[in-house]
N, C-alpha and C positions, 0 to 999 in steps of 0.2 A: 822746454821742461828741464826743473837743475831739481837734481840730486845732491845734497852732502853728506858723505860718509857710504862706503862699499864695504859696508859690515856685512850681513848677514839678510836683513831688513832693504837695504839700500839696491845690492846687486841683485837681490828676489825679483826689486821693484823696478830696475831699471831695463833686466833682460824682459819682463814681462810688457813692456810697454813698445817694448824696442819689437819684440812681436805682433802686437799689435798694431806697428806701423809709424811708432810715435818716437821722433826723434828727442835724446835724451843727452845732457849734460850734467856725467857723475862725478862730483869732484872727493876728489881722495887726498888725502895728507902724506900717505906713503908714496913713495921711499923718503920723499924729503924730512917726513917728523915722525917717528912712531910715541904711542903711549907708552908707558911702563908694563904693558901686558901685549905689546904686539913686537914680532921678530923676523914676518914673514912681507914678503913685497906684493903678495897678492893679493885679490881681493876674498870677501868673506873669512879670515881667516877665525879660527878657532883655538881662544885663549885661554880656555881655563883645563878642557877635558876634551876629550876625540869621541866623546857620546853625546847622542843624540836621544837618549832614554828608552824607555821600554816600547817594546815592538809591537806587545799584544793588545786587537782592538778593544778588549778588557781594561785596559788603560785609560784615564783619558787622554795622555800624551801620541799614546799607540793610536788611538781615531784620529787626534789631529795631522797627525803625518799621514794616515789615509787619506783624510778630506784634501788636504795637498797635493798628493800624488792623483789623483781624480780631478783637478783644477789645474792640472798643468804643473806642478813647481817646480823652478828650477833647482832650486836649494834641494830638494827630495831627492830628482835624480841623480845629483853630481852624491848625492849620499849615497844612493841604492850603485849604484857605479863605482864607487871606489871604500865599499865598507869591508870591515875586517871582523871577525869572529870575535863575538858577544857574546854568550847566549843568547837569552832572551832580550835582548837590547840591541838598538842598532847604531852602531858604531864605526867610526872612518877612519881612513890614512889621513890625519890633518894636512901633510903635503898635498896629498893628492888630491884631495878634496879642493885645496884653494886653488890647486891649479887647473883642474875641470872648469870652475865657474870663471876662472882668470881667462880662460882660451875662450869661451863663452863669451864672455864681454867684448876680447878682442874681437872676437869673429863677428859681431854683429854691427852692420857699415851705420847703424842710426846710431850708437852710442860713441859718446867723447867721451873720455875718461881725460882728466883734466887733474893734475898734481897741483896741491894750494891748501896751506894750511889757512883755515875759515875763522877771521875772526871779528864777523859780523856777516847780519843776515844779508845776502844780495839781494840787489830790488828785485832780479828776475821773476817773476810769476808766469804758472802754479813753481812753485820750492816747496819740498819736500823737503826735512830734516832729518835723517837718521842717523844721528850720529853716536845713536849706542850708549854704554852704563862711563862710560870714560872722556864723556863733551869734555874739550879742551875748558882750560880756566875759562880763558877770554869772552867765548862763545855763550858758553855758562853764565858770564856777566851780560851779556848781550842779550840774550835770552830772557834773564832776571828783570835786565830794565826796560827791556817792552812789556813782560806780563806783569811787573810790581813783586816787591820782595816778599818771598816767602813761595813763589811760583813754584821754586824745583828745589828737589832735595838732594843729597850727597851722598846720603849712605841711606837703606832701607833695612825695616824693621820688619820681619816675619814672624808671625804666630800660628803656630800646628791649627790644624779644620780637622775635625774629627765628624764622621757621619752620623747624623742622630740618632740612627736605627742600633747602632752600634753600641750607644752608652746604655748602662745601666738601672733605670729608673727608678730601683727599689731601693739604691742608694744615696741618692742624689736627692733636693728639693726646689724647689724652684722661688724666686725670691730677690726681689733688688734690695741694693743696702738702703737699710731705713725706709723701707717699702715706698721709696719715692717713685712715686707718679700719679697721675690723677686718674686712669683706669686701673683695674684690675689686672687685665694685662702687662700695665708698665710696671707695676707694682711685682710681678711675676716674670720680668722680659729676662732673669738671668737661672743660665743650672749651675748649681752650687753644689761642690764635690765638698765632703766634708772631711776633715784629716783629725786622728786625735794624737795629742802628742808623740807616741810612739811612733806613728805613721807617718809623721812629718818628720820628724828623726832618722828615720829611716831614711825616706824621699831625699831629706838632706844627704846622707850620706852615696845614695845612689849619683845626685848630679854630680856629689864634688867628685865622685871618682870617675866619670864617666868619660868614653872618650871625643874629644873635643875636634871639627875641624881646623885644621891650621892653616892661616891667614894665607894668598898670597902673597906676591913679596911688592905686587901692586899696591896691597890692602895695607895702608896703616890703620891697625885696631882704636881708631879716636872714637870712641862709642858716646854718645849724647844720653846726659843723666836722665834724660826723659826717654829712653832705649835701650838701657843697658839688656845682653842677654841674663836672663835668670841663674846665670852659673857664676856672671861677675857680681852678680849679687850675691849670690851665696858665700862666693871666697872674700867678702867684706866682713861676714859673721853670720853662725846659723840661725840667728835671729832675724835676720833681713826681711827676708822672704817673708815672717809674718807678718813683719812690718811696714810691707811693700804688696805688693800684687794678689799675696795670699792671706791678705789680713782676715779674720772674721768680724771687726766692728758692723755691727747691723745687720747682722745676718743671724737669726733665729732659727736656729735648727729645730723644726716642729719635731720632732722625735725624742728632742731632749728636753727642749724649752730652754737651752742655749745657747750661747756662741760656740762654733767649734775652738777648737785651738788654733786651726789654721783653716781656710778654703781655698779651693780653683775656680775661678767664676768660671765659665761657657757662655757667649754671646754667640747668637742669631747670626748665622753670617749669611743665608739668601732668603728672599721672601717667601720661597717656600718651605723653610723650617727644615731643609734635609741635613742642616752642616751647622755644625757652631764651633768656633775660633774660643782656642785657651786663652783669656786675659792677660794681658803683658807678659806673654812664656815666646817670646824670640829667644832664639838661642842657640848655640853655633855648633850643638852634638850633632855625632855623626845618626846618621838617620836610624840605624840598627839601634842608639840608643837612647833614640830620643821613644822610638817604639817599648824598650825597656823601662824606661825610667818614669815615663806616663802614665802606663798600662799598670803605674803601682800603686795610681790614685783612685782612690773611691769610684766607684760607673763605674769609670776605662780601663777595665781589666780587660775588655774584650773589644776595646776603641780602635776604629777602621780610620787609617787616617787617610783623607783626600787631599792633605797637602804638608809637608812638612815646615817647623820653623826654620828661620834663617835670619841672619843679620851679615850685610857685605858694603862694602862698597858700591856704589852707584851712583848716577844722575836720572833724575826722573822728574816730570813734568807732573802739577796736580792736576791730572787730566781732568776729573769729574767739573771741573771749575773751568777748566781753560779751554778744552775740547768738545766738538756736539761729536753727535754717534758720528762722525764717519770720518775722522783723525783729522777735523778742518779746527785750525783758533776760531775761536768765537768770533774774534775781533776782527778778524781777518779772514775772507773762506777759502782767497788761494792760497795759505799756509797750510799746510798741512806737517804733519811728524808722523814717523814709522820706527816701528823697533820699539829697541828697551826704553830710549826715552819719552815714550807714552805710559812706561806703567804695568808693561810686561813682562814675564822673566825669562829669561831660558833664551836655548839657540833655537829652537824649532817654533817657539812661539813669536818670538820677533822677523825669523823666516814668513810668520804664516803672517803678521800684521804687515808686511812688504806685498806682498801678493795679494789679500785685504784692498790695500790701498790701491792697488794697480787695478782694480775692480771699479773705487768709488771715480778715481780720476778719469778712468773709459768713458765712466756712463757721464761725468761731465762733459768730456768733449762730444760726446753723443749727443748729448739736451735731453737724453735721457736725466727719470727721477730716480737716488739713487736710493740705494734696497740695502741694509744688511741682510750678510747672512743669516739664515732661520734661524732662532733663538736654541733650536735641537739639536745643533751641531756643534763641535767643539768650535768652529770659527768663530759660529754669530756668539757664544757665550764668552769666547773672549774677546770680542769685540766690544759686548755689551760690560763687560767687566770695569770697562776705562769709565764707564758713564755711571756707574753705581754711585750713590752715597759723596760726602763731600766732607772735609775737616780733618782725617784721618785716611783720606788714600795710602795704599801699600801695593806696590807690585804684588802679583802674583803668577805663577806656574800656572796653566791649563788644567783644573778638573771638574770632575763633574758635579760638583756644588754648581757649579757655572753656567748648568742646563737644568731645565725643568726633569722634575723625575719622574721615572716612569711610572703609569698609572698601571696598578696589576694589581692583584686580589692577592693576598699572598705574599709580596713584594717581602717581609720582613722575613721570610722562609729560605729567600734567597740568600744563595753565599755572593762574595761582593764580585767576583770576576763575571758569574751569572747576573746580575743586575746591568753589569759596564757591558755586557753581549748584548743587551736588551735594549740600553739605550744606544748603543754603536748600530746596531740597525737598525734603530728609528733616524740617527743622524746620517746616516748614508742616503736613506732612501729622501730623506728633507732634500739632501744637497744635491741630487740627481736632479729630483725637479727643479731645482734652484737654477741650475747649471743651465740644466734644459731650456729653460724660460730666456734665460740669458742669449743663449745659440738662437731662439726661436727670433727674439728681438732685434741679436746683429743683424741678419738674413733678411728681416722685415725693413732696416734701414740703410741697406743693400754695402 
């Protein structure tokens, strides 16, 4: 079994297998080569931030490091073992942290750890790919030209999800431009925030001032005219914006029997209608003000956001097209990819698609048939995330758009930390049995 890359994703998946009996060959590029965002010689290291995000099972981030620590993770406990005072987030000695899982790897006699910068895929089979949001050029090329150009991206494009319950309905109308589609429905598939000149005025003036995050020094800001964030828009002239993503051409405001001056579209972001994504609004404010500068639009004065935008640097795979549910190529099934270049974002979520993996690989060498996690757990809904939709994939963060909602009388009464309580034990109790079934299974195939 070959691993490349002892990111985050890679050593989750290499110590878990190495548990389970399974000798592994993890190849690393360090010390020989680092990225322009790595300094440390160990593995898992942590490049951007020493957080691991919010703690509370109210979260969806918070559930997902439960469902981990409930499954064994290695990544969780070298966390919960070397964290430093947060508040309410949980956060680590980045030293310490890489050297917990470095001592880890060494100690366990089934894994090689093997120095080699990768710049092509090895015949070895099952390989496993983790090689994180910074795949070298080469590999990147290599990559390219076995799924066909346009496979993987370089930089991704985030747009704020805002929970349905949260918008405003008495403000808003519902409405695609030029009531294109052949149902009622399609004709109706978008919420349409209305802005009148003063108010987009305004909104103008809140983004240009707002505060912005600053690139790392990883990051050069080469932003694609088809991505820019909405605030490089803006500082081209404050007209842009009407003229770009918050146009009103074909949008009939039934209250007026107009065009606004400007709109926010809201598209549908899961089948069940609980989240819908700002139209081309990525954009690189810091999250306190992306919550201000939103919340100035029409509805969303009282908008719950489930996931914030962003525009970075990165490599990532269109997975919907090139991966089935359980992170194998199509094309190929002992290929598999884990981590961020599947399509996931963050350190704890790339941790959990490592350990994920280390699940579907078992039950192949078992002859076992393999199972995602329940769709009610932050695992299986970021599992099932990679396989959504196709043409527009965008990584995303863990939340709870990403699981079905709770069904409850009421549900709109709740405040949103009592909602994330309600679905965190329904996905606990999913994964108990899940787990269960799994323990019941090894035992049965001795």
């Amino acid at each position: 079994m070959t691993i490349i890359g002892a990111g985050l994703a890679g050593t989750e998946l290499a110590l878990q297998l190495a548990r389970r009996g399974r000798p592994v060959r993890l190849i690393e590029q360090k010390p020989l080569a680092r990225t322009a965002a790595q300094s440390l010689d160990g593995v898992a290291e942590l490049v951007c931030s020493n957080s691991l995000r919010g703690a509370a099972l109210s979260n969806a981030v918070g559930l997902l490091k439960e469902e981990m620590r409930r499954s064994g993770s290695f990544v969780l406990a070298a966390a919960d073992a070397t964290s430093v005072p947060a508040g309410g987030a949980l956060a680590v000695d980045r030293e310490q942290f890489s050297a917990w899982l470095t001592e880890a790897v060494e100690r366990a006699p089934l894994i090689e750890r093997v120095t080699e910068v990768v710049t092509e895929l090895p015949l070895e089979r099952p390989l496993v790919v983790a090689t994180g949001p910074l795949t070298g050029q080469a590999l990147a090329h290599a990559l390219e030209t076995r799924f066909g150009q346009g496979s993987l991206a370089y930089y991704d494009a985030i747009a704020p999800v805002v929970a349905a319950d949260s918008i405003d309905f008495e403000k808003v109308f519902l409405a695609s431009r030029w009531d294109k589609g052949t149902s009622e429905a399609e004709q109706h598939a978008y919420i349409n925030c209305p802005l009148t000149e003063a108010a987009y005025e305004a909104f103008i003036d809140a983004l240009l001032s707002a505060e912005k995050a600053v690139p790392h020094a990883f990051e050069e800001p080469r932003y694609f005219e088809g991505c820019l964030p909405i605030e490089v828009m803006a500082e081209r002239g404050r007209k842009t914006l009407a003229f770009g993503p918050m146009k009103p051409a074909g949008l009939t405001d039934p209250k007026t029997g107009r065009w606004p001056h400007a709109v926010v579209q809201l598209r549908q972001e899961n089948a069940a209608g609980t989240a819908y994504n700002l139209v081309g609004f990525q954009t690189r404010m810091m999250q306190a003000e992306q919550r201000r500068v939103f919340q100035m639009i029409p509805g969303l004065e009282r908008a719950e956001f489930e996931r914030y935008g962003s525009i970075h640097r990165n490599t990532f795979l269109d997975a919907p097209r090139l991966l089935d549910g359980f992170l194998r190529s199509r094309q190929e099934p002992q290929l598999f990819f884990a981590g961020q270049i599947t399509g996931v974002e963050g350190y704890v979520e790339s941790a959990a698609c490592g350990l994920v993996c280390s699940f579907y690989l078992d039950d192949c060498w078992q002859g076992h048939q393999l199972e995602l996690p329940p769709e009610t757990t932050a695992l299986g809904g970021l599992m099932r995330h990679l396989t959504r939709g196709e043409g527009d994939f965008q990584p995303s963060n863990v939340n709870f758009a990403m699981l079905p909602p709770v069904s409850l009388e009421g549900r709109k009464k709740l405040k949103k930390h009592e909602r994330g309580e309600l679905a965190a034990a329904r996905a606990l109790e999913a994964l108990e049995a899940w787990l269960q079934r799994r323990r019941e299974r090894a035992v049965a195939s001795g």
